[in-house]
C-alpha positions as CSV (number, residue, x, y, z in Angstrom):
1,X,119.8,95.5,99.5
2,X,116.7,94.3,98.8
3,X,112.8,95.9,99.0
4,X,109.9,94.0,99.3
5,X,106.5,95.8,99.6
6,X,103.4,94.1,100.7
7,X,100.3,95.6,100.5
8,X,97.1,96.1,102.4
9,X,95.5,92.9,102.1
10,X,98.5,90.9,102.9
11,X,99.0,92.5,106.2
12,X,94.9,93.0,106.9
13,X,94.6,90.9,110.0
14,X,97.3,89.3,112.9
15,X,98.1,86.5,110.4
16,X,99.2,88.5,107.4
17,X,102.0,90.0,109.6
18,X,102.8,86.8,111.0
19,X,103.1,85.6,107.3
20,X,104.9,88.6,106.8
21,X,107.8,88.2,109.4
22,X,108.0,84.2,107.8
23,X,108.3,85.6,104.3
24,X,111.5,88.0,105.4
25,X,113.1,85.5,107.5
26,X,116.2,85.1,106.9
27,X,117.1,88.3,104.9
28,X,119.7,90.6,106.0
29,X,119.7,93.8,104.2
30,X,116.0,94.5,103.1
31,X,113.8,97.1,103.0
32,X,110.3,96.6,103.8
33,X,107.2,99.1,102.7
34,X,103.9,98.8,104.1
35,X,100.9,100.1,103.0
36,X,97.7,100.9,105.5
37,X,96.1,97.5,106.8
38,X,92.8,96.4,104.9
39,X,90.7,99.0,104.2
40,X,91.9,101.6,106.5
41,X,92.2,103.9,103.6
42,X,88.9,103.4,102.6
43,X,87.9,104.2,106.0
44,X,90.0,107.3,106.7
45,X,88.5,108.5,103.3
46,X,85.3,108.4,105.5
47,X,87.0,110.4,108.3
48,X,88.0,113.0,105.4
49,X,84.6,112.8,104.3
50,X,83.3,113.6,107.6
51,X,85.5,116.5,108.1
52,X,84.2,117.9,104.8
53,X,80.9,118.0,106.7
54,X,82.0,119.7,109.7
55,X,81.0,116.6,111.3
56,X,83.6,115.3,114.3
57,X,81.4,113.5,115.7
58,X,80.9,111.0,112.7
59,X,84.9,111.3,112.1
60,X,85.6,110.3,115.8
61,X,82.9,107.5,115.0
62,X,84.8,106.5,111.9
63,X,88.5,106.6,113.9
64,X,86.4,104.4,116.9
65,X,86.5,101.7,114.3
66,X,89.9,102.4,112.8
67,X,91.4,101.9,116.0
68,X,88.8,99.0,117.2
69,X,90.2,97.3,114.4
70,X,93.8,98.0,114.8
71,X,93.9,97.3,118.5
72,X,92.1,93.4,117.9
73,X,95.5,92.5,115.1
74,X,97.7,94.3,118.1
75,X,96.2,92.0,120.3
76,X,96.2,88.7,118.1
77,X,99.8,89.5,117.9
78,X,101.3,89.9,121.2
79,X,98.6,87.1,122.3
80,X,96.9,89.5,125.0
81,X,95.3,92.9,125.4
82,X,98.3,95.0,124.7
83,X,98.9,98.6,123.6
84,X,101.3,100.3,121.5
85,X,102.6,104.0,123.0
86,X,103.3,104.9,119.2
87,X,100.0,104.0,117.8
88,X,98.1,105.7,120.4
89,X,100.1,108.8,119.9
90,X,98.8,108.6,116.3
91,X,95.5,108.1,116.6
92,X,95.7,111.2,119.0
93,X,97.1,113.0,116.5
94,X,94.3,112.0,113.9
95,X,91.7,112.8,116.5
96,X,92.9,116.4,117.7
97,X,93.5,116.8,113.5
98,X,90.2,116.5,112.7
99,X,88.9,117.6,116.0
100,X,89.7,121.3,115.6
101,X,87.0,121.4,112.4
102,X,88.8,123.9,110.8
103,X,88.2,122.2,107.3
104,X,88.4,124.9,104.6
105,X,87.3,123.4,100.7
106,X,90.6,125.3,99.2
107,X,92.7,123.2,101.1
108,X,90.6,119.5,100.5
109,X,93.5,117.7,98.9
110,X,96.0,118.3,101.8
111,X,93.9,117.6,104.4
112,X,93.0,114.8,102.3
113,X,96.7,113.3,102.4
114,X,97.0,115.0,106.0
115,X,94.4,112.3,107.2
116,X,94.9,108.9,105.2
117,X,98.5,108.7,105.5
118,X,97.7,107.5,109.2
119,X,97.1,104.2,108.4
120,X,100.3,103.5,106.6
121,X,102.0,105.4,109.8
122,X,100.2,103.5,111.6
123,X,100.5,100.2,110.1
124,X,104.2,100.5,109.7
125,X,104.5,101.2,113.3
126,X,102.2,97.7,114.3
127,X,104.6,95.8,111.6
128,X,107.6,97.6,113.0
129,X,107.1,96.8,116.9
130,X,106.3,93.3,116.5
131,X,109.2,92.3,114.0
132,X,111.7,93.8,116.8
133,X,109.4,91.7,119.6
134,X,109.9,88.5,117.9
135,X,114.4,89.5,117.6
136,X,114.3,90.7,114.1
137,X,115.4,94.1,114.8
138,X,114.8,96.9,112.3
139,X,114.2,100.9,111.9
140,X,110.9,102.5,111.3
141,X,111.9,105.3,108.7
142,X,109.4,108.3,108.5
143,X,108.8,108.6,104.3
144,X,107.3,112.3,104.9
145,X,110.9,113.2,105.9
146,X,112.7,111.0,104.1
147,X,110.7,110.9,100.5
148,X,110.4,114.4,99.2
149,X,108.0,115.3,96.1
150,X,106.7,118.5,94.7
151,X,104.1,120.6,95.9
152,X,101.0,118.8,95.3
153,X,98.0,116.8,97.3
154,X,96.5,113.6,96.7
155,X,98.9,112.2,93.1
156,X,102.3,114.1,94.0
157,X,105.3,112.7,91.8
158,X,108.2,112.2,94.2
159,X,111.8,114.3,93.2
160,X,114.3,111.6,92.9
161,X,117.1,114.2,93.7
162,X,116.3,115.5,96.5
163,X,114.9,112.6,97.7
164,X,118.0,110.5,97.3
165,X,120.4,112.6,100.1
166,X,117.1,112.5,103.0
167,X,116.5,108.5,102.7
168,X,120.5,108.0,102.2
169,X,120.7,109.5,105.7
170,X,117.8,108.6,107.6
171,X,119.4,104.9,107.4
172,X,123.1,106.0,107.8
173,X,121.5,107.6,111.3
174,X,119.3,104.8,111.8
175,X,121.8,102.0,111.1
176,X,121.6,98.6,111.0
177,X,120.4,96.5,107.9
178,X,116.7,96.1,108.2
179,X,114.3,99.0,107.7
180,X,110.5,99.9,108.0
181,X,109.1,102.1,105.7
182,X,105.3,103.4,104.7
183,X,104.1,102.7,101.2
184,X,102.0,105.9,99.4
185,X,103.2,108.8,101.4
186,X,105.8,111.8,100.9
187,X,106.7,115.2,102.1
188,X,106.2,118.7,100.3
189,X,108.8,120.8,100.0
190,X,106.6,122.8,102.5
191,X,107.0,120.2,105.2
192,X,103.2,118.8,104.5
193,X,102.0,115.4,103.8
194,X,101.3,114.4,100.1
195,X,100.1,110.7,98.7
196,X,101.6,109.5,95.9
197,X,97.6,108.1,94.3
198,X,95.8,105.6,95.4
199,X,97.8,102.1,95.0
200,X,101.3,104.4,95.6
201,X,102.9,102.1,97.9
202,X,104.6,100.6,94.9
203,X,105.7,103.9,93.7
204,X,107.1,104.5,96.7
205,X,109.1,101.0,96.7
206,X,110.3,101.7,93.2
207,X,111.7,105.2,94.6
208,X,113.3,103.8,97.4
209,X,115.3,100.3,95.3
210,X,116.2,103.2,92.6
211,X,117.8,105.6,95.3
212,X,119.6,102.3,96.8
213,X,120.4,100.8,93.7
214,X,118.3,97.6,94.9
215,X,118.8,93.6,93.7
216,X,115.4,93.6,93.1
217,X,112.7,94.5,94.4
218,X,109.6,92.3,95.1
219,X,105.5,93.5,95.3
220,X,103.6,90.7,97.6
221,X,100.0,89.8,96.7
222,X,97.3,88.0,96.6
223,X,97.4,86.5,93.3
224,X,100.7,84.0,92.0
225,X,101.7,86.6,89.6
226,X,100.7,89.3,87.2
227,X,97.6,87.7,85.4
228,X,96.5,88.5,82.1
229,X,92.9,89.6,83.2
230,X,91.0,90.3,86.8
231,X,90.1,86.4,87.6
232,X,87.2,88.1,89.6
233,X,85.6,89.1,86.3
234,X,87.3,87.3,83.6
235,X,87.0,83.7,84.9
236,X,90.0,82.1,82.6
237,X,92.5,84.6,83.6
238,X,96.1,83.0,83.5
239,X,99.5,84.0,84.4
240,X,101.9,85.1,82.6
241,X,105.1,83.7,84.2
242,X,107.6,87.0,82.5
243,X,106.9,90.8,81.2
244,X,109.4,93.6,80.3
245,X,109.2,96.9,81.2
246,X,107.5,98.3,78.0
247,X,104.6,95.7,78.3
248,X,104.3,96.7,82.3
249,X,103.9,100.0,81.1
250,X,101.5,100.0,78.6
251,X,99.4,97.7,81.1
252,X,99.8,99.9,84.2
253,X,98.6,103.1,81.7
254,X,95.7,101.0,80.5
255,X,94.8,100.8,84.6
256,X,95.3,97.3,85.1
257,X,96.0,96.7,88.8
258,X,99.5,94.7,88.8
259,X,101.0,97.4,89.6
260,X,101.1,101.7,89.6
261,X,102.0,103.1,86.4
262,X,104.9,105.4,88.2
263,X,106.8,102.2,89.1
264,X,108.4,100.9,86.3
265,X,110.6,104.3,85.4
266,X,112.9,104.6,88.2
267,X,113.6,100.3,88.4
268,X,114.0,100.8,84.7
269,X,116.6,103.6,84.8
270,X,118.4,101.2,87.3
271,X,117.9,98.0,85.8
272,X,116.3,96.6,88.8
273,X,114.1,94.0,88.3
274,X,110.7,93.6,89.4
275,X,109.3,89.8,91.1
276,X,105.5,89.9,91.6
277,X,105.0,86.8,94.1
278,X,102.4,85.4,96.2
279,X,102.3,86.2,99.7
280,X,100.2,83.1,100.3
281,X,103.3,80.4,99.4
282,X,107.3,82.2,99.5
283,X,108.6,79.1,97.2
284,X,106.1,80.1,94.2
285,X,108.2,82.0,91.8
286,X,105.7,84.5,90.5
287,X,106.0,86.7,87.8
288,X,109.6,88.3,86.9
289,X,109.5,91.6,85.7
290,X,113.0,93.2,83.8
291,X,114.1,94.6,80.2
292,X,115.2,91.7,78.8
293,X,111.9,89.7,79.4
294,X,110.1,88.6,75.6
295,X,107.1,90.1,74.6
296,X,103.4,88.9,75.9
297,X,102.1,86.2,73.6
298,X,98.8,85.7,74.7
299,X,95.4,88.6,75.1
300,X,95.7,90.9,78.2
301,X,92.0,92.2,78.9
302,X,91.9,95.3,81.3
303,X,88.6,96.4,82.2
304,X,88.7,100.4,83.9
305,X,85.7,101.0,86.1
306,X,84.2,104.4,87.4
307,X,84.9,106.0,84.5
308,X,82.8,109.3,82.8
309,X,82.9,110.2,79.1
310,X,83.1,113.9,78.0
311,X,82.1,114.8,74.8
312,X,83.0,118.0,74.4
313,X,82.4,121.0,71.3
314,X,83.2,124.6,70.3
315,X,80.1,126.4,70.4
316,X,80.9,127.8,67.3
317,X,81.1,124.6,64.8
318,X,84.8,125.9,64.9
319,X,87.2,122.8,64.0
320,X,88.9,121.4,67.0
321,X,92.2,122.4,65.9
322,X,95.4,122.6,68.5
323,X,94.3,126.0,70.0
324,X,91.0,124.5,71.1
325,X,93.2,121.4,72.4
326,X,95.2,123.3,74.5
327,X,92.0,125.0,76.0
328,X,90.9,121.8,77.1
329,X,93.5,120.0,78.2
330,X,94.8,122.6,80.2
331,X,91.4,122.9,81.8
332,X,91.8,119.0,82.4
333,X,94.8,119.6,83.9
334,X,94.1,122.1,86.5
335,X,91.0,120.2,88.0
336,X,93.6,117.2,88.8
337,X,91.4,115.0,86.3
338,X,92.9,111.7,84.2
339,X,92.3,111.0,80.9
340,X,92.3,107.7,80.0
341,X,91.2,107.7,76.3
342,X,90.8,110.5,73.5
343,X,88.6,110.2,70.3
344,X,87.9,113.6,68.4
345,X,86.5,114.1,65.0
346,X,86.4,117.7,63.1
347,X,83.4,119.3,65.8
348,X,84.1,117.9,69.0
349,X,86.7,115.7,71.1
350,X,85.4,112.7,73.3
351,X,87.7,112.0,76.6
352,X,87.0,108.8,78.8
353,X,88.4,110.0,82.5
354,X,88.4,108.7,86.0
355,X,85.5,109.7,88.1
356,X,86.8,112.5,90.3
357,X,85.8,114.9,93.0
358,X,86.4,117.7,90.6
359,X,84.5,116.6,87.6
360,X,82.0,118.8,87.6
361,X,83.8,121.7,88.1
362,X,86.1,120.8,85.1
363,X,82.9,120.8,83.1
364,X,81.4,124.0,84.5
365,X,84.6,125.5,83.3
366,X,84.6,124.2,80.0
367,X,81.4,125.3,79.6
368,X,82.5,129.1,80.6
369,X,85.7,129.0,78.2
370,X,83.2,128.9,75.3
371,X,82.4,124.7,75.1
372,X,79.4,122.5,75.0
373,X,79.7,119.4,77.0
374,X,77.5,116.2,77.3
375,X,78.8,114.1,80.8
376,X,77.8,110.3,81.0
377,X,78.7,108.7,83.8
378,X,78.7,104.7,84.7
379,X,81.2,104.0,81.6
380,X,84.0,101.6,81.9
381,X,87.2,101.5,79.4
382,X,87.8,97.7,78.3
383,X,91.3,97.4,76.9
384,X,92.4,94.4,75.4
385,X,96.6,93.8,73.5
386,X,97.0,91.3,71.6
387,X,92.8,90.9,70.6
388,X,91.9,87.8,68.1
389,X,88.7,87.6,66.3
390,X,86.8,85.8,68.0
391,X,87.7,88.8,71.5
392,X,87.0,91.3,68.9
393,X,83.4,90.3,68.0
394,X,82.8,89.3,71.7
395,X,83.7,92.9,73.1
396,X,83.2,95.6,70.6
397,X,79.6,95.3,69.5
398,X,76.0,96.1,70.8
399,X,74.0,99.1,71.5
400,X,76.3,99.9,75.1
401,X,79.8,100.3,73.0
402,X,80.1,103.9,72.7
403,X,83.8,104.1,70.7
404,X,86.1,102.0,69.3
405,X,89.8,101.9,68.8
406,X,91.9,99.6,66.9
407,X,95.9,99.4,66.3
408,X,97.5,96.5,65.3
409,X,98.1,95.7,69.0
410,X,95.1,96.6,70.8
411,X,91.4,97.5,71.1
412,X,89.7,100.1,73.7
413,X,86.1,100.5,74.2
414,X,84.5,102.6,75.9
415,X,80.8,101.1,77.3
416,X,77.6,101.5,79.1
417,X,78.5,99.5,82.4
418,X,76.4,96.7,82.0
């Protein structure tokens, strides 16, 4: 068994799937995740957003698009005005969903997962339906029942045991060799949706080659491989042809967007490796990713944007000793919010997190549990393994660079965005 997963802007339009049926042609037992088409999630986060508001009638507005959208690659791809029963049963769903306006703010992160995992359902199903219309048969497999992770909306961690028994026998009941599966999406233990963080599809592939004890498994994109900077912002971006798991790690943590940082644990407890290819040309070989691979020789810049710096002190001068750690970090913890760096010295503790829904409640909080805090927002975290001089002076001076960490292997800066 193999598992490939392609993401949203390899199947965003009637040719990405056509390129997608010519990519698995030929394979025989492979297991295909899908994540939601484009920028649906973007736009269902506007349908959530909506519903927030008490607002159907911009949600219905926002789903009129969504399924404008959807219905013109349905049509591309069976070549005339065609509908699928199972994709207009979902967006009925969606609609009587958010329809009822019962939105209450406790519940914001399940309704949150409740409404964007309709466009990997419904992706799936378009992918699904028109692999079996041009004779490659295969199974659509519902992840909510067949991926199960704790309880917890909007970055739920999946629970390989008890996930391993439900997917095991939703393809022993489904049968034959060739499966469908959505990218990013889970079930609760309480039978609700949960997402698995934004860019989870490859999570989710990661879960499913460890539970089948995958060849390999393969992430489709854009670019020929893993580069070794954005080429969007870093214009002599290269790519680095092989990278073992520690190296994926450390990258992934950094936030650089090869891949999520959940995926390398469960191929690594397996030894599966990992192929990052280009959906654009099959033949390229990519970039190979497995333990044995050697160690990154050249710089690997990863720039982090939307992110907020928290400088944070006891109001009483008191040293910021482990009791006032555990203060705050719990307090991070229970407002769902990231840190990506941490800089203290003997007063106060700077923390460089993600920009969240929840961030100022985090620091209202702090401030009640006895804290000062200064927020400053438009920061970005720039990290660079395996700096040189002449990256070091380039990056980590001038009036916007607001900390500065060096090891021997790499530099973080947190900065003004420019």
């Amino acid at each position: 068994m193999k598992v490939y997963k392609f993401g949203g802007a390899s199947v965003k339009n009637a040719d990405g799937v056509r390129n997608l049926r010519q990519i698995i042609d030929g394979e025989q037992q492979l297991f295909i995740i899908v994540s939601a088409m484009g920028k649906t999630t973007n736009a269902l986060e506007r349908v959530f957003a909506a519903a927030q508001q008490h607002n159907p009638a911009a949600a219905q507005t926002e789903i009129d698009q969504i399924r404008e959208y959807h219905a013109a690659i349905i049509s591309d791809l069976w070549q005339e005005s065609h509908q699928l029963e199972h994709v207009e049963a979902q967006f009925a769903d969606l609609e009587a969903f958010v329809a009822a306006n019962n939105y209450k703010v406790e519940e914001a992160e399940a309704w949150y997962d409740r409404i964007v995992a309709y466009g990997e359902l419904i992706s799936t199903t378009i992918v699904s339906e028109y692999l079996n219309h041009t004779g490659l048969k295969n199974t659509w497999i519902d992840m909510r029942q067949a991926i199960r992770t704790e309880q917890r909306h909007k970055d739920a961690e999946v629970d390989l045991a008890a996930s391993t028994p439900l997917l095991k026998a939703a393809l022993q009941e489904a049968g034959g060799s060739i499966f469908v599966g959505q990218g990013f999406i889970g079930g609760a233990p309480d039978g609700t949706t949960t997402t698995l963080g934004r860019e989870g599809s490859d999570y989710s592939a990661a879960v499913v080659a460890n539970i089948l004890e995958a060849e390999s498994m393969a992430v489709w994109k854009d670019v020929d491989g893993v580069l070794n900077a954005d080429p969007k912002i870093f214009a002599d971006a290269i790519k680095i042809p092989e990278l073992n798991y520690i190296d994926t790690i450390e990258l992934a943590y950094s936030g650089a967007q090869i891949i999520h940082p959940r995926t390398i644990k469960p191929l690594q407890n397996k030894n599966i490796p990992l192929y990052v290819r280009p959906f654009g040309d099959k033949h390229k070989p990519g970039t190979a990713i497995c333990g044995t691979s050697p160690k990154v020789e050249v710089p690997i810049l990863i720039l982090k944007k939307d992110q907020v710096l928290l400088v944070i002190r006891s109001r009483d001068f008191s040293f910021v000793l482990e009791e006032k750690f555990a203060t705050i970090f719990s307090l991070l913890e229970k407002y769902r919010v990231k840190v990506h760096l941490i800089h203290n010295s003997a007063v106060d503790i700077g923390v460089c997190v993600d920009q969240s829904w929840h961030i100022d409640e985090v620091v209202e909080a702090l401030r009640e549990a006895n804290f000062d805090v200064q927020k400053m927002v438009d920061m970005e975290l720039l990290t660079i393994r395996g700096y040189n001089d002449e990256l070091r002076q380039k990056y980590s001076t001038g009036p916007h660079v607001l900390i500065k960490q060096m090891s021997w292997e790499s530099m973080r800066i947190v900065r003004k965005k420019a």
